[in-house]
C-alpha positions as a Markdown table, in Angstrom:
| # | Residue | x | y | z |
|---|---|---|---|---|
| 1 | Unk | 25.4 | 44.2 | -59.8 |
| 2 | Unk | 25.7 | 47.1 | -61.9 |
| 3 | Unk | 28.3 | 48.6 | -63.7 |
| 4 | Unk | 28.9 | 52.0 | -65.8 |
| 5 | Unk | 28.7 | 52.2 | -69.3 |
| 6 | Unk | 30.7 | 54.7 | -69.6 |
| 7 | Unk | 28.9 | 56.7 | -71.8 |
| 8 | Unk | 28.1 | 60.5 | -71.0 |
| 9 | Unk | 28.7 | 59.3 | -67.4 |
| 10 | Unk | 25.3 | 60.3 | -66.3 |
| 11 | Unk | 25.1 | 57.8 | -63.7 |
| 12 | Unk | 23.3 | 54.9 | -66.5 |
| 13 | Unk | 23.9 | 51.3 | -65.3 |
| 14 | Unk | 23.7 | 48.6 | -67.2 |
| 15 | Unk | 23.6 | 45.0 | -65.4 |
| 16 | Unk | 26.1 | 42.2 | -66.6 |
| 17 | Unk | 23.5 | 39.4 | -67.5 |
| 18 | Unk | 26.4 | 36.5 | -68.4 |
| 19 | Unk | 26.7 | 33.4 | -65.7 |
| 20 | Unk | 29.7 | 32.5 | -64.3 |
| 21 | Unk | 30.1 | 28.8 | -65.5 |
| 22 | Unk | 33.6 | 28.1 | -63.4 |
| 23 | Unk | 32.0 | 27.5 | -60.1 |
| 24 | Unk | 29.4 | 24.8 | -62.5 |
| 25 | Unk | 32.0 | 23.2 | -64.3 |
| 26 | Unk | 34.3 | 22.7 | -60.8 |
| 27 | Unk | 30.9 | 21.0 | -59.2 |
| 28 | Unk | 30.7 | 18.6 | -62.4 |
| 29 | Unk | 34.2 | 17.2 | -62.2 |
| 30 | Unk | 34.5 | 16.9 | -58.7 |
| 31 | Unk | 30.7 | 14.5 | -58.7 |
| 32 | Unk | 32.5 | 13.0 | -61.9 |
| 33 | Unk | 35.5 | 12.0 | -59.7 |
| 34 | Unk | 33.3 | 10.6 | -57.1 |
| 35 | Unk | 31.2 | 8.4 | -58.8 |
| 36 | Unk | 34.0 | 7.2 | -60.7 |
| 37 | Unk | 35.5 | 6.2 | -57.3 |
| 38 | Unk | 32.2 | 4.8 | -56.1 |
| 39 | Unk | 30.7 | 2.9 | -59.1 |
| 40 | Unk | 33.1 | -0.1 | -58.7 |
| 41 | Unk | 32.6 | 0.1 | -54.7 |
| 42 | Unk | 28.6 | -0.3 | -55.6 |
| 43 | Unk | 28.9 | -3.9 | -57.9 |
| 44 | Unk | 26.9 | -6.7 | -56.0 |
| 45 | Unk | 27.9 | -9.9 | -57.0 |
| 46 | Unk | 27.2 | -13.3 | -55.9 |
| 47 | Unk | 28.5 | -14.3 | -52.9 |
| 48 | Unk | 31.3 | -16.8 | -53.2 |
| 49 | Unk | 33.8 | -18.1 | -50.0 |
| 50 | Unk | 37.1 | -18.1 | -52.2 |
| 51 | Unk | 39.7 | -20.4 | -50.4 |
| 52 | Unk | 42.8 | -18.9 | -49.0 |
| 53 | Unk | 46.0 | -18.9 | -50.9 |
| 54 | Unk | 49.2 | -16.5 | -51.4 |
| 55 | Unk | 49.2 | -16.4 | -55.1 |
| 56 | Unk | 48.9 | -12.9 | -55.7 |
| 57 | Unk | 46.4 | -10.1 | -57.2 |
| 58 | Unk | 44.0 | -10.5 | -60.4 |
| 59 | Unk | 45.0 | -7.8 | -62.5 |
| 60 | Unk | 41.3 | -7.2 | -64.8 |
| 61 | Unk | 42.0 | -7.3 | -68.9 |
| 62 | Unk | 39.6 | -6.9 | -71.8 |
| 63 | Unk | 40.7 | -10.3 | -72.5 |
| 64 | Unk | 39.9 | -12.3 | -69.5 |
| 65 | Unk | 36.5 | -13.4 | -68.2 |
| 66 | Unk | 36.0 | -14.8 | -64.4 |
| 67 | Unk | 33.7 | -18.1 | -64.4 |
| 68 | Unk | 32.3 | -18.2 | -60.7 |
| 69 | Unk | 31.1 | -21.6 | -59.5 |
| 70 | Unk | 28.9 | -21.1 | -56.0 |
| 71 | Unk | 28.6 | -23.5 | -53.5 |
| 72 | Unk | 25.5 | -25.3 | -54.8 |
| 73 | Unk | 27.7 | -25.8 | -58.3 |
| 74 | Unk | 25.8 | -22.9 | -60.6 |
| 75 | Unk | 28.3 | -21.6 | -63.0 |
| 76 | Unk | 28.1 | -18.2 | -64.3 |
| 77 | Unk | 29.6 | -16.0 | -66.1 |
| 78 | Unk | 29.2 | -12.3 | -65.6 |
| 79 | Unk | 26.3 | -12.6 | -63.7 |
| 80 | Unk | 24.4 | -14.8 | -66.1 |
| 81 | Unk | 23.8 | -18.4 | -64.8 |
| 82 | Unk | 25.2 | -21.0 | -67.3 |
| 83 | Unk | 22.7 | -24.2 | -68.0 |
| 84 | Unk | 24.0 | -27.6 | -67.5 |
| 85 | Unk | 25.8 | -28.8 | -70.6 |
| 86 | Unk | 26.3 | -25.0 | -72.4 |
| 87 | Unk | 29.6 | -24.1 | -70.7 |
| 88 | Unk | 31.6 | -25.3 | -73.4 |
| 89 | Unk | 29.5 | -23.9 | -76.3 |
| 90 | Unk | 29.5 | -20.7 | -74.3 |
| 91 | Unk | 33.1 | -20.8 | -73.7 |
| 92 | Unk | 34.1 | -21.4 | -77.8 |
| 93 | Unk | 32.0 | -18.9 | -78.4 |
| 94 | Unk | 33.6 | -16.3 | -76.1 |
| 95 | Unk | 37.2 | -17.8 | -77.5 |
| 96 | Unk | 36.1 | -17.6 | -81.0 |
| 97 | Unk | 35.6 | -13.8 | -80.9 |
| 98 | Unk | 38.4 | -13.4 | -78.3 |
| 99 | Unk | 41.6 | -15.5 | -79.3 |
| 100 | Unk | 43.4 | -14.7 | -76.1 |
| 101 | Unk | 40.9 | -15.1 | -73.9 |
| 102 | Unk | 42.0 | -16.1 | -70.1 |
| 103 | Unk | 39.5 | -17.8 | -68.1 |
| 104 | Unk | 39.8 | -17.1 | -64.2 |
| 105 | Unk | 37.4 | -19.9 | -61.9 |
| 106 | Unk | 36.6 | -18.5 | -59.1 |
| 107 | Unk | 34.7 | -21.5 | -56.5 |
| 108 | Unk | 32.9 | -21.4 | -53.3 |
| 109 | Unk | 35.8 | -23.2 | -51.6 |
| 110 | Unk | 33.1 | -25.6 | -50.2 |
| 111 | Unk | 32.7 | -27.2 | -54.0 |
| 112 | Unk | 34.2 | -30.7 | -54.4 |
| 113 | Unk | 37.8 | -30.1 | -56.0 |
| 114 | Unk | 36.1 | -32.7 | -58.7 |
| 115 | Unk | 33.7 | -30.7 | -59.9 |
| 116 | Unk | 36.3 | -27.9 | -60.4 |
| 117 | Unk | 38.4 | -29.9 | -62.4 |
| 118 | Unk | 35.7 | -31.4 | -64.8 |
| 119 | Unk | 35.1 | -27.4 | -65.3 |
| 120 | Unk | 38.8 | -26.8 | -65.9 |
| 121 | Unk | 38.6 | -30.2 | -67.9 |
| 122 | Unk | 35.4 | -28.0 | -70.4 |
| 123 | Unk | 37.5 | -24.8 | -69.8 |
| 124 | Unk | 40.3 | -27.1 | -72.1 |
| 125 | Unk | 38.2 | -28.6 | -74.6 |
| 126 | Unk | 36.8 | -25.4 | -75.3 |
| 127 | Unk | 40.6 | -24.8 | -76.7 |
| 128 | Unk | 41.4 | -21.7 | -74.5 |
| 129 | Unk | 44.8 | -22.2 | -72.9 |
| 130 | Unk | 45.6 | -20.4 | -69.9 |
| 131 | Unk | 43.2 | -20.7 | -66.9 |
| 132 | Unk | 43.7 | -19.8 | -63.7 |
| 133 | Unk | 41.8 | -19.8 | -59.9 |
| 134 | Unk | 40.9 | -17.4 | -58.3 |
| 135 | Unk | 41.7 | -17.4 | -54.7 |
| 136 | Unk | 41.3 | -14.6 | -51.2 |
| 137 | Unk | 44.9 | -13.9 | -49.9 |
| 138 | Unk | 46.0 | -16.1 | -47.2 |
| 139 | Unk | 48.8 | -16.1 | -44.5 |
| 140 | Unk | 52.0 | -14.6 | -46.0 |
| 141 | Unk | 53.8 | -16.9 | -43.5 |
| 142 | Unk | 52.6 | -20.0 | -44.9 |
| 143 | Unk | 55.1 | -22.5 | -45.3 |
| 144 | Unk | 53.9 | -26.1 | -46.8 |
């Protein structure tokens, strides 16, 4: 592309050696967008058949951690498989640097409800107050 100097106008072109970095920056934010969009689409977890219940939606806070308890009674916590007999010590130490802390259990509903409650019972004892479970949205015309 040339253009005139506009000196002596003897026909001398110069060409405009600057890139255009609109078009660049336009490409950037729109990928931004879309893997912000996609990256929470792309987390693999483990696999867990939550009972049905109407309770409502999870809402995610930097206090809060979700405990998942599969169907052959591993516990973990995000992602990381708890050893028999270290929940508690895990959990006082997660409470200890997070006085707030909410623990959500989420359980493969084919887990004995006993087993939940002896880990709601270490949930206790590890002196965090308010736990919850963690359940997939079920009829809305449910009546007990």
């Amino acid at each position: 592309m040339g253009f005139s100097t506009g000196q002596g106008g003897h026909g001398t072109q110069t060409t405009l050696s600057e890139i255009n970095v609109t078009p660049l920056v336009d490409v950037m934010l729109v990928l931004l967008i879309v893997f912000m969009v996609s990256a929470p689409l792309m987390q693999q977890g483990v696999q867990v058949d939550l009972p049905k219940a109407n309770a409502g939606t999870l809402t995610e806070t930097p206090e809060q951690i979700v405990l998942v308890v599969t169907k052959d009674k591993k516990i973990l916590i995000n992602e990381k498989v708890i050893k028999e007999g270290t929940l508690r010590t895990w959990l006082e130490t997660l409470s200890a640097s997070k006085p707030n802390l909410d623990v959500f259990i989420s359980a493969d509903q084919g887990v004995p409800y006993g087993f939940v409650a002896q880990v709601m019972a270490e949930v206790k004892k590890a002196k965090i107050q308010r736990v919850g479970l963690v359940t997939d949205p079920g009829d809305p015309n449910f009546k007990l």
